[in-house]
C-alpha positions as CSV (number, residue, x, y, z in Angstrom):
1,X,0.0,0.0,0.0
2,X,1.4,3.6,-1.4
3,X,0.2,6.7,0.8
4,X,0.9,9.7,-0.8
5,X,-1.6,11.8,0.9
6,X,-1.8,13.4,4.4
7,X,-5.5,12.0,4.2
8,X,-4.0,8.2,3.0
9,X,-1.4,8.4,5.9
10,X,-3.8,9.6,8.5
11,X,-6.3,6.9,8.3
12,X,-3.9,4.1,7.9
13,X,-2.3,5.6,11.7
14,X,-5.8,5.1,13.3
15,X,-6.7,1.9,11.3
16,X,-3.3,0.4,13.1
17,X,-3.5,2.3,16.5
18,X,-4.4,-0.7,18.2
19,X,-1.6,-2.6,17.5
20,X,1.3,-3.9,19.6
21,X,3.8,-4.0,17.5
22,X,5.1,-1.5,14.4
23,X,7.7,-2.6,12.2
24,X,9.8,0.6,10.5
25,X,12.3,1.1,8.1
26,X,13.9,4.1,5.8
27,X,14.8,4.7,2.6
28,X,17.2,7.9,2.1
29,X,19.9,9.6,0.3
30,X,22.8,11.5,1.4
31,X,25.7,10.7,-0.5
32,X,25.8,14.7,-1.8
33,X,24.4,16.4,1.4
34,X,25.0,16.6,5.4
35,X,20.8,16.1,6.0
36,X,19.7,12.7,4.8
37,X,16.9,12.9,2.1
38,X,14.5,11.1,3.7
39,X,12.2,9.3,0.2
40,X,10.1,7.0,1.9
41,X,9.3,5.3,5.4
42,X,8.0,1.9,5.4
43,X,5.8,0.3,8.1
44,X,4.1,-3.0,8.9
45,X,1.7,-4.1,11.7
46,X,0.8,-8.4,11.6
47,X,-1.6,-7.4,9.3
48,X,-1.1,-4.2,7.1
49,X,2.3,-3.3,5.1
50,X,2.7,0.7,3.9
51,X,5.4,2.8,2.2
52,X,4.6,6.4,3.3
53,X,5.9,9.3,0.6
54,X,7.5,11.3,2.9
55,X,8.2,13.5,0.1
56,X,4.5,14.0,-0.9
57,X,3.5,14.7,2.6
58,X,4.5,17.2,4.7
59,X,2.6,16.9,8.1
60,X,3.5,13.1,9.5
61,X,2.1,14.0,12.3
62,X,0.0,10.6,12.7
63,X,3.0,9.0,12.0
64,X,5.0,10.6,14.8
65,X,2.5,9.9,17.3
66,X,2.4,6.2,16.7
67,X,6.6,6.1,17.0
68,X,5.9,7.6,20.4
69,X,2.9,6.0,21.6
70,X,4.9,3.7,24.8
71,X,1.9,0.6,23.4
72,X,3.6,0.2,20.4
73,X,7.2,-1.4,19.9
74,X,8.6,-0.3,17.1
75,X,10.5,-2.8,15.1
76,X,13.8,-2.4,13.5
77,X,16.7,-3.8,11.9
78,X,19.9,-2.2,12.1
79,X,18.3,0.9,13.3
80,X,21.0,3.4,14.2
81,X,20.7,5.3,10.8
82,X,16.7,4.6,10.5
83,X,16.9,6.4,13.9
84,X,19.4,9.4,12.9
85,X,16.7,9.9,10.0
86,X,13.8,10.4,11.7
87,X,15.3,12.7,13.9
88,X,16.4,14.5,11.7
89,X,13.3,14.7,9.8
90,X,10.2,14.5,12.3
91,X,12.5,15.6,15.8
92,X,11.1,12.5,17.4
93,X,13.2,9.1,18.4
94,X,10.8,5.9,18.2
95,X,9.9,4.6,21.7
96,X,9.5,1.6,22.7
97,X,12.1,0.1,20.4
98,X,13.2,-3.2,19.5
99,X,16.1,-4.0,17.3
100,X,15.9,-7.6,15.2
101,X,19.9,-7.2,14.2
102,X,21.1,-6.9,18.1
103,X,18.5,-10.0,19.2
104,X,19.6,-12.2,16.7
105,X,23.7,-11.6,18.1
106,X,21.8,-12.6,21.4
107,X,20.7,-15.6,19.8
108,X,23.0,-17.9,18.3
109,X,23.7,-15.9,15.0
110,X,26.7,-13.8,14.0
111,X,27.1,-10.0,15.0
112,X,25.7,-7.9,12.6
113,X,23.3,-10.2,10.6
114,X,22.1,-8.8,7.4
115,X,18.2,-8.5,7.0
116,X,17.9,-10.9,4.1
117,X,19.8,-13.5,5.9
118,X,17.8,-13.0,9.3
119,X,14.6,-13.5,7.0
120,X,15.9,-16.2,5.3
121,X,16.8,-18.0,8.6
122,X,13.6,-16.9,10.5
123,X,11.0,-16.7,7.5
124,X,12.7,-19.5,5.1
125,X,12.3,-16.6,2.5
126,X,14.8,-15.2,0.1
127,X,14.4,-12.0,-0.6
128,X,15.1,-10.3,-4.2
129,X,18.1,-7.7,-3.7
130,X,18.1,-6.2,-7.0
131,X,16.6,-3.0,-6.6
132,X,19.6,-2.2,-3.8
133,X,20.7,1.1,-5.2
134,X,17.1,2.5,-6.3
135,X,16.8,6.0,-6.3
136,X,14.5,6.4,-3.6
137,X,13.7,10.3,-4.6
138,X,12.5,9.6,-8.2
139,X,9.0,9.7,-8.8
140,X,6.8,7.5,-9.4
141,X,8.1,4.1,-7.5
142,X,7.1,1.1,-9.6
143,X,5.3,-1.6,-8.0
144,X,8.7,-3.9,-8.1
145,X,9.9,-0.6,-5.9
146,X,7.3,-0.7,-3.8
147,X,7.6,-4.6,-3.2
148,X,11.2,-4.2,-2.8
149,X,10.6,-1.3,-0.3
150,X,7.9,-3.4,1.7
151,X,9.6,-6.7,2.2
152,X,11.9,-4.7,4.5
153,X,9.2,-4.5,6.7
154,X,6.9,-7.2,6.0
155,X,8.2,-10.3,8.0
156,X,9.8,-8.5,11.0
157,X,6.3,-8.6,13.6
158,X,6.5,-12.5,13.2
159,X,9.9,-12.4,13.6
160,X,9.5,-10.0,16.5
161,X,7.4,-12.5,17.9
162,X,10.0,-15.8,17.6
163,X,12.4,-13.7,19.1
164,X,10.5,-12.3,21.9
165,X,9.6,-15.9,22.6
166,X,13.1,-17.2,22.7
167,X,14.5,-13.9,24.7
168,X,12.3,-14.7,27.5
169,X,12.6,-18.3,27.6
170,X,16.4,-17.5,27.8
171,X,16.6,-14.9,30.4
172,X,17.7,-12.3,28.0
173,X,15.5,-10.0,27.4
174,X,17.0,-7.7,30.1
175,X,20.3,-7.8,28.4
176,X,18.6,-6.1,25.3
177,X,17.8,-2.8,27.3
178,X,21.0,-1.6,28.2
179,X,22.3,-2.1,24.7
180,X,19.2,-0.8,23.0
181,X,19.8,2.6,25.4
182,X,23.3,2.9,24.2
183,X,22.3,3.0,20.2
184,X,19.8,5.9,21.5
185,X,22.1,7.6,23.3
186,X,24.6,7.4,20.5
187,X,22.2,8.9,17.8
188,X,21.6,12.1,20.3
189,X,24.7,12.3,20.6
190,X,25.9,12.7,17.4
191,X,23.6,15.5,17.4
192,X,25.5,18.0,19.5
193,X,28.2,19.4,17.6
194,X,30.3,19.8,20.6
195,X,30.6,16.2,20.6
196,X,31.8,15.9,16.9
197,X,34.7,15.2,17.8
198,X,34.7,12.0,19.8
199,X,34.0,10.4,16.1
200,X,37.1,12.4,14.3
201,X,39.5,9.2,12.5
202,X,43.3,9.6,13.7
203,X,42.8,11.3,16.4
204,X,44.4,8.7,18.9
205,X,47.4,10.5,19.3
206,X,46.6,14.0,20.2
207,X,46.6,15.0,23.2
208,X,44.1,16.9,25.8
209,X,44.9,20.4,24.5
210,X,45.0,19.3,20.9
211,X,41.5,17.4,21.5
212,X,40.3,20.8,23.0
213,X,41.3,22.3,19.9
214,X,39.4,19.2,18.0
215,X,36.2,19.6,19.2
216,X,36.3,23.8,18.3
217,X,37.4,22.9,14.6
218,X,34.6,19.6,14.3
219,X,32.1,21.5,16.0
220,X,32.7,24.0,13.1
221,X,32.8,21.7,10.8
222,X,29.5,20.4,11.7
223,X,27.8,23.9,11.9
224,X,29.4,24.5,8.3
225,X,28.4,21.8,6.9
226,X,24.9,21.9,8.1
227,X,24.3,25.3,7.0
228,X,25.9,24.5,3.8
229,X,23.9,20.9,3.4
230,X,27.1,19.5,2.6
231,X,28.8,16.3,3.4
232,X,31.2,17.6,6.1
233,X,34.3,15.5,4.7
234,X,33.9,18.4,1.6
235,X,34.0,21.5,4.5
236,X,37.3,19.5,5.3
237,X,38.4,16.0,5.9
238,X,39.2,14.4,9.0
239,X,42.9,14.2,8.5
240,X,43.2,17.6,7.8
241,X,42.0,18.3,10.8
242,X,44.2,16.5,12.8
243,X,46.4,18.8,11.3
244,X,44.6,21.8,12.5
245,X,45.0,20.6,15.4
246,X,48.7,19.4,16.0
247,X,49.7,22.9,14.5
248,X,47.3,24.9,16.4
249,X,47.7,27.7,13.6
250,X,47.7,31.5,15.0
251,X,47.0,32.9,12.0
252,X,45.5,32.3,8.2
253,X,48.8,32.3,6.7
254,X,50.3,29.5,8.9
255,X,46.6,27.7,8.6
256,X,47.4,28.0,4.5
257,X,50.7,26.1,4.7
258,X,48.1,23.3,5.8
259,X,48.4,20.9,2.6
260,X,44.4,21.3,1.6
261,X,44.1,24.2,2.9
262,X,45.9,26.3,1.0
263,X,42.8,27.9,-1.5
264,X,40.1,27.9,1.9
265,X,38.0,31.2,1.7
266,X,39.2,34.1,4.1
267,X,35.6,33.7,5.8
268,X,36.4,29.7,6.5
269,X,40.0,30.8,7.5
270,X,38.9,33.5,9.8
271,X,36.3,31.0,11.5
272,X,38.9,28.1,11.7
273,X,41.7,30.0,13.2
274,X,39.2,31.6,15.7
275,X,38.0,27.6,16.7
276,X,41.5,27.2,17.2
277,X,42.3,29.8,19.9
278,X,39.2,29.2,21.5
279,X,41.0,25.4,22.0
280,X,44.2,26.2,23.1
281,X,42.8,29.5,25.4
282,X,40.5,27.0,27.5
283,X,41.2,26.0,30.8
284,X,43.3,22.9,30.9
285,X,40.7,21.3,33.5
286,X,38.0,22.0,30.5
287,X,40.0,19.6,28.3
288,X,38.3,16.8,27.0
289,X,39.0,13.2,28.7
290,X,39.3,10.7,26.2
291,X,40.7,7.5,27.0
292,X,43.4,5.9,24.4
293,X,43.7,2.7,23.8
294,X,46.7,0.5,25.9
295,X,49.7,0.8,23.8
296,X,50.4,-2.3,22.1
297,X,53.7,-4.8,23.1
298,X,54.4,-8.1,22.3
299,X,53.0,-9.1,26.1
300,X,49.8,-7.4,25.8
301,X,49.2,-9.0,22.4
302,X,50.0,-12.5,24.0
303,X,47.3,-12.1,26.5
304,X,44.5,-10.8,24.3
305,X,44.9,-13.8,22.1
306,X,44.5,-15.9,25.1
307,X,41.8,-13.9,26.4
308,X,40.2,-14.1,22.9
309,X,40.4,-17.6,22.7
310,X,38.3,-18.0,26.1
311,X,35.8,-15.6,25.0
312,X,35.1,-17.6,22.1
313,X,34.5,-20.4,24.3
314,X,32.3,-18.8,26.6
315,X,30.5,-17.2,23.4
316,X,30.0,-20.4,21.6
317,X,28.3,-22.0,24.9
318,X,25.8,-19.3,25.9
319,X,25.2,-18.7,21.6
320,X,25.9,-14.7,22.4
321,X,27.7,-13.4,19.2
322,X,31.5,-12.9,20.5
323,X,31.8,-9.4,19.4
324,X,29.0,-8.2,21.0
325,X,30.4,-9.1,24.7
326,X,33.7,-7.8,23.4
327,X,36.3,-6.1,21.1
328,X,40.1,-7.2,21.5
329,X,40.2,-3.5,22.4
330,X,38.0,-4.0,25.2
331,X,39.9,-7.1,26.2
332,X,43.0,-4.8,26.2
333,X,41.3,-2.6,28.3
334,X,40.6,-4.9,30.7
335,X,43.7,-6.8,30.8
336,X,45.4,-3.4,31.8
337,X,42.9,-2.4,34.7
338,X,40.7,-0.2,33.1
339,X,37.6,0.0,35.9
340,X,35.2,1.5,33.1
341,X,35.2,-1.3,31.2
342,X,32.1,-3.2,29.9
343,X,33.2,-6.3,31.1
344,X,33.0,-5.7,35.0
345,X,29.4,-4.9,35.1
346,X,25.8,-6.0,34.1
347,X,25.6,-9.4,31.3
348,X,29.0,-8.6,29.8
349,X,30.9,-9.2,33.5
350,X,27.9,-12.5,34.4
351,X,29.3,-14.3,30.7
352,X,32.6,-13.2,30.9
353,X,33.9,-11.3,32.7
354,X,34.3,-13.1,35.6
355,X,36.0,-16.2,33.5
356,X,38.2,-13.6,31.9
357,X,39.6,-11.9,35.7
358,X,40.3,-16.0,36.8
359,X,42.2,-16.0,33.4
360,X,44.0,-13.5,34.2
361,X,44.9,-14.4,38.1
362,X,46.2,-17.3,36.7
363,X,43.2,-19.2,38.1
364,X,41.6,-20.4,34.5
365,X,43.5,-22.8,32.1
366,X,43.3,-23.5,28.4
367,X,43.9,-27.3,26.8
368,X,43.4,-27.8,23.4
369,X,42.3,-32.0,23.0
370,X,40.6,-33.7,20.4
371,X,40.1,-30.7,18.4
372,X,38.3,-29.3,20.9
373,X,38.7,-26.4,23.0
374,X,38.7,-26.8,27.4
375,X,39.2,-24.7,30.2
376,X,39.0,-25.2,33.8
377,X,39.8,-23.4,37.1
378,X,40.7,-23.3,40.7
379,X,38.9,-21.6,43.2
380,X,38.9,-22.1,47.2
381,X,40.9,-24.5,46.8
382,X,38.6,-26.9,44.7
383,X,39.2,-27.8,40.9
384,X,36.3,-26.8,38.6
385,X,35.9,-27.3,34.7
386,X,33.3,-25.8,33.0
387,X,29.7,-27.9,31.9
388,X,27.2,-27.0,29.1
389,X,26.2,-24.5,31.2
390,X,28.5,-21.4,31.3
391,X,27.1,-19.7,34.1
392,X,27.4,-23.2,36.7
393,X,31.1,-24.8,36.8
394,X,30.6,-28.3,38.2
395,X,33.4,-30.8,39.1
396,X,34.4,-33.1,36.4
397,X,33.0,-31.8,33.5
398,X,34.3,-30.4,30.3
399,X,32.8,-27.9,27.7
400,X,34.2,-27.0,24.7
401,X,34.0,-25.4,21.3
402,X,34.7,-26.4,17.8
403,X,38.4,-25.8,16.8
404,X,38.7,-24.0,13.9
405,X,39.1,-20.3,15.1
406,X,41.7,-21.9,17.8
407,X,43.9,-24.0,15.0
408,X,44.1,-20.6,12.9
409,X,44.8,-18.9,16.2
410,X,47.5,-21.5,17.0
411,X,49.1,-21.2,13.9
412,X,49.6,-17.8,14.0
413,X,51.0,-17.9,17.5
414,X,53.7,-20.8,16.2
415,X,55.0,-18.3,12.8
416,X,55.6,-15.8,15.8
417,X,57.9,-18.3,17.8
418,X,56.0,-18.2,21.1
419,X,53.4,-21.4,21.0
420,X,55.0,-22.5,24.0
421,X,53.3,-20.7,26.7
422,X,52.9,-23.4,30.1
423,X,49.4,-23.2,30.4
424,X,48.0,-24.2,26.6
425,X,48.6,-27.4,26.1
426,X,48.0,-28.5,22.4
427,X,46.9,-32.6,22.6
428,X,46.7,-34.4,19.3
């Protein structure tokens, strides 16, 4: 169903006000602008599927009511950019909220699952990809358009509903919460041009003064390229400033001898050099906090591979994607102390990181036998190994997980010249 009319768009909102759940998706273009174009806004209840022309009506005011009427999840996949949209567009962020792509790494399947395989694997469907890079802004949509457009929404309510199911009988639905807050909180945040900056590529190496000069020059950036409506990597790309911002430049002749910078307008100039002493000129307790990464030795590497290695263990048992409960960055992190860490609080610390601290107190082992990967551990004084159960260690028991990622692992370590590390024990 097309609605093209305020009229259309009103009537199918109070046909569907009743329902429970209200599966969304976007379709927009910004590959030449810094606001997304948003063409058309898809939506699906159990029993109705509708691709609203967003550019054909101007008031979606029914439509913003029903994203924030708390009766109604809305469904999505993937739906940090769907989210940036429609902010953007209708100032609203869709609450109650539900995220197929983040259940399904809760469930068993890999982190970031694509929408055509989730319906494939949920829905035994496979969906027709070919009208990928559609124009979304051309008028009129053809009916394979619209059919491609809809399918993105059709099957997630029953989906929803398999997932919900499985969630609860799991004991995981609570784990979905915290994670679905942090995509939220992500998506307002990108919308404060002071905090530009924490998303600025290379900037790992400057330091507080130089980041206090970073988030002057991004948050001008921003502001310049949303007046503009321009992608802001055309205002001025990223390394460019992280230029800026090692040279601190005084002046617009010492910002010209910038490479890229050299033909900027004396307006742009003027406004750049004047972000830049606002930087430097703060007070030095104003300056951002960022944390950097651990630096990375030959040690520190050694131990995230092991630490790796059990976290794909205790991934493949609980069927939690590994990268959702961590990065090797956040392993890092938490081998060197780091009390902020994901992993020593709520879920993240329950799966692993509890096994990952007896790891690293030299109270967990790793044994490779069989092809299969074990570990065990000592605690009171009493010898535990781990059972099909990740969260229970009983005596006598082994788990373990299929040995692929570990022989590649292993590999790698032997090229290096240090397999031999006392407590892997490789068993043919």
């Amino acid at each position: 169903m097309f609605l093209s009319s305020y009229d259309e768009l009103s009537e199918f909102c109070a046909r569907v006000r009743g329902a429970r759940v209200l599966a969304v998706d976007t379709e927009f273009l910004r590959e030449r602008t810094y606001h997304p174009k948003l063409c058309l806004i898809q939506v699906a209840t159990h029993d109705e599927v509708a691709a609203i022309d967003t550019l054909g009506i101007e008031d979606l005011s029914p439509l913003r009511e029903l994203f924030l009427d708390p009766a109604i999840t809305k469904v999505f996949h993937a739906c940090d950019q769907d989210l940036e949209v429609i902010l953007d567009h209708m100032d609203c962020v869709p609450r109650p909220l539900f995220d197929t792509q983040l259940a399904a790494s809760f469930l068993g399947h890999r982190m970031q699952m694509g929408y055509g395989a989730l319906v494939q694997a949920y829905e035994g469907v496979h969906l027709n990809k070919a009208d990928g890079l559609t124009d979304w802004s051309k008028r009129p949509l053809d009916a394979e358009q619209l059919q491609y457009a809809e399918d993105d929404v059709t099957y997630l309510p029953r989906i929803y509903d398999r997932m919900m199911d499985a969630l609860v009988r799991k004991n995981r639905l609570a784990w979905m919460d915290p994670e679905l807050e942090l995509i939220v909180d992500s998506v307002l945040e990108r919308r404060d041009v002071q905090n530009a900056f924490l998303h600025l590529k290379r900037s790992g190496s400057l330091t507080r003064r130089q980041l206090s000069v970073a988030r002057e020059v991004c948050a001008w950036r921003e502001e310049t390229a949303s007046r503009r409506d321009l992608p802001k990597k055309w205002v001025m790309k990223d390394e460019i400033v992280v230029e800026v911002c090692r040279r601190a430049p005084k002046t617009t002749d010492r910002l010209r001898r910038i490479r890229g910078l050299d033909s900027i307008s004396t307006r742009d100039a003027n406004d750049i050099v004047a972000a830049v002493s606002r930087g430097v000129s703060l007070d030095p307790m104003l300056y951002p906090r960022v944390r950097h990464k651990p630096h990375a030795n030959a040690n520190l590497d050694s131990v995230v591979d092991l630490m790796y290695s059990l976290l794909r263990v205790l991934a493949d048992r609980c069927g939690v994607a590994a990268p959702l409960i961590a990065t090797r960055q956040d392993l890092a992190s938490f081998a060197t102390g780091d009390q902020d860490s994901p992993l020593r609080r709520g879920w993240r610390h329950e799966v692993a990181g509890k096994p990952l601290e007896g790891l690293l107190a030299g109270e967990v082992g790793l044994t490779v036998k069989d092809g299969i990967v074990n570990f065990s551990y000592s605690q009171d004084g009493k010898h535990f190994t781990s059972a099909s159960d990740p969260f229970k260690m009983r005596e006598g028991k082994w788990i373990g997980a299929k040995f692929g990622f570990v022989a590649e692992c292993c590999e790698r370590k032997a090229s290096r010249g240090w397999l031999d590390i006392d407590w892997i024990r490789i068993t043919k």
